[in-house]
C-alpha positions as CSV (number, residue, x, y, z in Angstrom):
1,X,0.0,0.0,0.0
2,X,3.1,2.3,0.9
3,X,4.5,1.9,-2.6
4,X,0.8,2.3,-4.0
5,X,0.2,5.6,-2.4
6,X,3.9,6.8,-3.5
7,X,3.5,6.2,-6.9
8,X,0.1,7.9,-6.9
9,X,1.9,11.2,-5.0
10,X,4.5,11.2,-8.3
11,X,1.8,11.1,-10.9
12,X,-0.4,13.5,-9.6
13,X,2.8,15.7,-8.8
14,X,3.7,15.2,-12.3
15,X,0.2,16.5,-13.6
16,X,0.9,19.7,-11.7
17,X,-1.7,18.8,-8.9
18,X,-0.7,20.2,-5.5
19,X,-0.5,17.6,-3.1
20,X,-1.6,16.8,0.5
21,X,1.1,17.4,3.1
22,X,2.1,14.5,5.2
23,X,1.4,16.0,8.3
24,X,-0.8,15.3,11.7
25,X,-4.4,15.2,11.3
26,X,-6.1,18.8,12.5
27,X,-2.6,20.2,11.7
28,X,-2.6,22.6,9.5
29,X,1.2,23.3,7.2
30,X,1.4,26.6,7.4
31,X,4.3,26.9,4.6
32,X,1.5,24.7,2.4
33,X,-1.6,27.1,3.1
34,X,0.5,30.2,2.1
35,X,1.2,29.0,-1.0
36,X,-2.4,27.6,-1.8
37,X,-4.1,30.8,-0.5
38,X,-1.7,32.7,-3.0
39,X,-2.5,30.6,-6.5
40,X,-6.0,30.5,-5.0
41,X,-7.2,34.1,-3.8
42,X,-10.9,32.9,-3.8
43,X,-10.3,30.0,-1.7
44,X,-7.7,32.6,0.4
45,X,-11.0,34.3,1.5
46,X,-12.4,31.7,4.0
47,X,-8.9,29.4,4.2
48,X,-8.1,32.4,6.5
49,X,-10.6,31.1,9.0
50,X,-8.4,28.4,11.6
51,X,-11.6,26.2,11.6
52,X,-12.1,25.9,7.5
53,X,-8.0,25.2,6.9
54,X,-8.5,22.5,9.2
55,X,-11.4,20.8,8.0
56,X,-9.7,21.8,4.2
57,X,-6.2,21.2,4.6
58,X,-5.6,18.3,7.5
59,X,-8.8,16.2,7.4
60,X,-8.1,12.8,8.4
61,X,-6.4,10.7,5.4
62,X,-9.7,8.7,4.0
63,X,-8.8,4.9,3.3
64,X,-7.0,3.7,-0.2
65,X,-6.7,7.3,-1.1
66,X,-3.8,9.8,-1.5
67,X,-6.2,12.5,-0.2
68,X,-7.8,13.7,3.1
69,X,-11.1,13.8,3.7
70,X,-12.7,17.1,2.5
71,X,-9.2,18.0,0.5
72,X,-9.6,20.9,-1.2
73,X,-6.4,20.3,-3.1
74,X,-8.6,17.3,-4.8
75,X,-8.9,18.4,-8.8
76,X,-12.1,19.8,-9.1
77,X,-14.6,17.5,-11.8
78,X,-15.1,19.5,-14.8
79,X,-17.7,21.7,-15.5
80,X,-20.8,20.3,-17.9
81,X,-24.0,22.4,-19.2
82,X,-27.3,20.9,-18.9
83,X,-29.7,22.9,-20.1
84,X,-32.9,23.5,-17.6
85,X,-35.0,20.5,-18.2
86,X,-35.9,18.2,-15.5
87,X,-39.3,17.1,-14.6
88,X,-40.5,13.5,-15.9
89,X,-43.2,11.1,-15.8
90,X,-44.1,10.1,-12.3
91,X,-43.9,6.1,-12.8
92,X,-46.9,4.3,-11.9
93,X,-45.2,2.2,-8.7
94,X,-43.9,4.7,-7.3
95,X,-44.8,6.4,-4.2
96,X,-45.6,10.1,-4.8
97,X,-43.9,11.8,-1.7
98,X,-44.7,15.7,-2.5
99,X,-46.6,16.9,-5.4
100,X,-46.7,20.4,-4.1
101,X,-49.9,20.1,-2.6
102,X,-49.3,19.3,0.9
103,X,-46.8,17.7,3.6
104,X,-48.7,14.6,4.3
105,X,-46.0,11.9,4.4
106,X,-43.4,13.8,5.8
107,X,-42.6,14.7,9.4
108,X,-39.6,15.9,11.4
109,X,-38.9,17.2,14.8
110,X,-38.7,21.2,13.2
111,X,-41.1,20.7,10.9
112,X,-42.8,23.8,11.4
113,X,-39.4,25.4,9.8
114,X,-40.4,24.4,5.9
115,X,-42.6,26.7,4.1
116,X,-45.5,25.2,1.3
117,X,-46.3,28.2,-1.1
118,X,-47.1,27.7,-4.7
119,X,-46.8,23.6,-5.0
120,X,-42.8,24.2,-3.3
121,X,-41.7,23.6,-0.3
122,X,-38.7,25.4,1.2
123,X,-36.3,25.2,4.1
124,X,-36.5,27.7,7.0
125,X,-32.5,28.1,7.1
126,X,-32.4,29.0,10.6
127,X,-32.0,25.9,12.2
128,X,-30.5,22.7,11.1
129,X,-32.9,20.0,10.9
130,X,-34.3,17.4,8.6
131,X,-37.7,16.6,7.1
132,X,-38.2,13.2,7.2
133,X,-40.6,10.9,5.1
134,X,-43.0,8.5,7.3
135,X,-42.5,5.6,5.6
136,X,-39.2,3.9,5.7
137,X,-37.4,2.9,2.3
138,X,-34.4,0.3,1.5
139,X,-33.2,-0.4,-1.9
140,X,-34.8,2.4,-4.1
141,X,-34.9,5.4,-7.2
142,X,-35.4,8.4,-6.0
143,X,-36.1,11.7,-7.8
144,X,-36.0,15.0,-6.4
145,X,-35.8,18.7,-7.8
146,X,-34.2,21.3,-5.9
147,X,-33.7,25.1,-6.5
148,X,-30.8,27.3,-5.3
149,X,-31.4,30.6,-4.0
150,X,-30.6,33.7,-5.1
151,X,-27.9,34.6,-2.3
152,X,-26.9,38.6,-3.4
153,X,-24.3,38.8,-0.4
154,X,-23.2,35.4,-0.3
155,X,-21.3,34.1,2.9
156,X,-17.4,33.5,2.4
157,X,-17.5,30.0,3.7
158,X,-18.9,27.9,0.5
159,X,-20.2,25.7,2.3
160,X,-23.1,27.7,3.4
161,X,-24.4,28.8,-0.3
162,X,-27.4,26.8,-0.7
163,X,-26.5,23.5,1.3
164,X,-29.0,20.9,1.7
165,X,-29.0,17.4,0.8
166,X,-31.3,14.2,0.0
167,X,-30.2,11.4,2.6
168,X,-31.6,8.1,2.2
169,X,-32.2,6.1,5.0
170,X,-31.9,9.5,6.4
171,X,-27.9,8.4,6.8
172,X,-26.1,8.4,3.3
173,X,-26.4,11.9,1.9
174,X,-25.8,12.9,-1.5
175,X,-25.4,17.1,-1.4
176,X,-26.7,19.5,-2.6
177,X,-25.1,22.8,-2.8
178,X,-24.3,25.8,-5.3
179,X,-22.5,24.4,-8.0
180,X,-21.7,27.8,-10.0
181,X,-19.0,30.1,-9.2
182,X,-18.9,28.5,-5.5
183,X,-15.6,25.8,-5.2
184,X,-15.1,24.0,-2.1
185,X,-13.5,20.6,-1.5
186,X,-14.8,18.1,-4.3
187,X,-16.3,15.5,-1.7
188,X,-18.8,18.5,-0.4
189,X,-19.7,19.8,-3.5
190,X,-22.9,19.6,-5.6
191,X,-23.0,15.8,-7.1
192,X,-20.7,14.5,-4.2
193,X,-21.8,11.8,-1.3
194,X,-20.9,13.9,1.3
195,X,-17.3,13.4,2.5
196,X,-17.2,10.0,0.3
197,X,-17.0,10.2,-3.2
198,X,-16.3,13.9,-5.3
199,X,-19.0,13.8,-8.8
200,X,-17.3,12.4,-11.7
201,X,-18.3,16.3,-13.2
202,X,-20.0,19.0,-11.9
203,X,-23.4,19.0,-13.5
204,X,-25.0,21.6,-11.4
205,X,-27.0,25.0,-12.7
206,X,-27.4,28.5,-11.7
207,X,-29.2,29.9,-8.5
208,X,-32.9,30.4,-9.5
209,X,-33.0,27.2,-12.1
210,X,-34.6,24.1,-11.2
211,X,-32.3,20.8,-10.8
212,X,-32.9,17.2,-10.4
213,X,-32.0,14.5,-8.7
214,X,-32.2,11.0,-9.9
215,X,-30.8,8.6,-7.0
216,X,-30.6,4.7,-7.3
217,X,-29.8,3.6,-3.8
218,X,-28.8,0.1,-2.4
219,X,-29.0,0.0,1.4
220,X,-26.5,-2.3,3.1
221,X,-26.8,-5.5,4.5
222,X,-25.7,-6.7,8.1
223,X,-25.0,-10.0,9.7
224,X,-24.8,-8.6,13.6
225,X,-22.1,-6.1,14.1
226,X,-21.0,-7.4,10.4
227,X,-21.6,-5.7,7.2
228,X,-22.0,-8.0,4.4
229,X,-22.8,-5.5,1.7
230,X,-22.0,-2.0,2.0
231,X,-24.5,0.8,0.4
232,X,-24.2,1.7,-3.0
233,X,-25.5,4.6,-5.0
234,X,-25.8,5.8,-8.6
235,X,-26.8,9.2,-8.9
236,X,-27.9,11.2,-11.6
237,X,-27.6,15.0,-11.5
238,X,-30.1,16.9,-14.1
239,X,-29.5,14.2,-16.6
240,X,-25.9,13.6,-15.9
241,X,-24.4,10.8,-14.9
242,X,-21.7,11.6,-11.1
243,X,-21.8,8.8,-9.2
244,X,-21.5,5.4,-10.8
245,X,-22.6,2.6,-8.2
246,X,-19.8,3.8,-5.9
247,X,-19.9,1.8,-2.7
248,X,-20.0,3.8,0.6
249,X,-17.9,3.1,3.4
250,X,-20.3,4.0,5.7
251,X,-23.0,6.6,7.2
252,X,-22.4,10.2,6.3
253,X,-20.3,12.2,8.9
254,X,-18.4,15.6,8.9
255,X,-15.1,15.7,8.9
256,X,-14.4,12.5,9.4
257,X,-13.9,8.8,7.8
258,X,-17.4,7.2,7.9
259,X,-18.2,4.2,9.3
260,X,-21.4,1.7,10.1
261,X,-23.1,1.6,12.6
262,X,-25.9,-1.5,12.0
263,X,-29.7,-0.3,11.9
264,X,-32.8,-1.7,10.0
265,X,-33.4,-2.6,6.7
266,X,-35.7,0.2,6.1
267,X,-35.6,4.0,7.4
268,X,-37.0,7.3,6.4
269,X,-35.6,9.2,3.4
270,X,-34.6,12.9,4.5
271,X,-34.4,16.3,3.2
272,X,-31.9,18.3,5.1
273,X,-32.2,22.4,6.2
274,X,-28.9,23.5,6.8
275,X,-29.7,26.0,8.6
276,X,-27.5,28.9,7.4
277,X,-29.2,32.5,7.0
278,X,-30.6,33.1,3.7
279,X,-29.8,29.8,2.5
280,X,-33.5,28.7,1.5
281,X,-33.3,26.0,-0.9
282,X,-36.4,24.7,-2.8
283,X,-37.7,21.6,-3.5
284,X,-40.9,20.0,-6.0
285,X,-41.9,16.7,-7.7
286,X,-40.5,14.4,-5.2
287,X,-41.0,10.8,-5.4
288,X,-39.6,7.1,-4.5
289,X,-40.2,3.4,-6.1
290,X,-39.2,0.9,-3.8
291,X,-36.3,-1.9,-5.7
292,X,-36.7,-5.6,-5.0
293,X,-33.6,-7.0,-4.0
């Protein structure tokens, strides 16, 4: 594995790429940051912040990988247009979760924080919560559309311009978050599964544009403490293909290298309110089939 991750370091060093530090976790290079923050001067806007160059810059390494998790020195995907279309045909077997006309089959301990005006419901941004289906879901497609808000005076920290996410099982969360002009670390950008797996591209669309997910989701299977098959998750981003069944190594966490933690077959799918001040993301057309196994 040593060798491996060497030979890795050299090509992506010879590609130009600037390269993780080898250095404690939480501890941030200092020579390393001031050269980032000068070829970046975007990123040198919120890398000045102790807290964000930590989470950035000395992440804990993530398993068979050269990078740490949320690495912003990982390439960012390349950017592809998409046009604005999105909605499609409800299929006939699946379960029609919002149709814009009311909240009936969702719950959540802030639920008064979402707003339903005009067939759209939209996140309170003021305190971080989820809405959660009532049903519970394994193995299943999911679609959702999403709209990013207009955000005139956006915050320096990316990670607060439009951040939400859909989380099946309510655990495994695939992010949303604004995808234009906006660059954070790859794993926590628009297309990513949070802190897992960066998009193969960066499909996402303006502020004010609809969007849409299309999510197949393979829970994973436990024997006890054991887990037999860990999730997996294709995911389709306004018609673009970013995650091709890449296997999760566990439940969605910040910061850190996920892990599982058993729990039952089936659990509510969530919508996530980050919380952040005028960061009121949108959502319509929402619907799940379940996937026979």
């Amino acid at each position: 594995m040593k060798n491996t991750y060497r030979i890795a370091l050299g090509v992506a060093a010879a590609c130009g790429l600037v390269l993780p530090a080898i250095s404690q976790t939480g501890v941030v290079d200092q020579a390393e940051l001031k050269q980032i923050m000068a070829q970046h001067p975007d990123w040198a806007k919120w890398l000045t912040d102790p807290k964000l160059a930590s989470l950035t810059l000395a992440g804990p390494q993530m398993p068979n990988s050269q990078w740490r998790a949320d690495d912003i020195r990982r390439p960012q995907p390349p950017k592809v247009e998409t046009g604005t279309a999105c909605s499609t045909a409800v299929p006939g077997d699946a379960d029609v979760l919002f149709d814009g006309k009311d909240l009936s089959k969702w719950t959540g301990d802030h639920f008064e924080e979402w707003t339903l005006k005009d067939g759209v419901v939209t996140t309170g941004a003021r305190v971080y919560n989820f809405l959660k289906t009532k049903q519970s879901y394994g193995d299943s497609q999911i679609h959702v559309e999403f709209r990013e808000p207009a955000q005139p005076n956006p915050p320096l920290n990316p990670q607060y311009h439009g951040n939400s996410g859909v989380f099946p099982m309510g655990l495994y969360e695939v992010q949303i978050l604004d995808g234009t002009n906006n660059q954070t670390y790859p794993d926590g950008m628009v297309g990513a599964i949070y802190t897992q797996s960066p998009p193969l591209v960066n499909a996402g669309r303006p502020q004010g544009v609809w969007q849409c997910y299309d999510i197949v989701f393979h829970a994973p299977r436990f024997s006890g403490a054991t887990v037999t098959e860990p999730a997996r998750m294709t995911v389709m981003l306004n018609g673009v293909l970013v995650q091709d069944n890449t296997v999760l190594i566990g439940a969605t966490v910040h910061g850190k290298v996920a892990s599982y933690t058993p729990h039952a077959a089936e659990l509510p799918l969530a919508l996530q309110d980050h919380g952040n001040p005028d960061s009121h993301v949108s959502f319509r057309n929402i619907w799940i089939r379940r996937l026979k196994s």
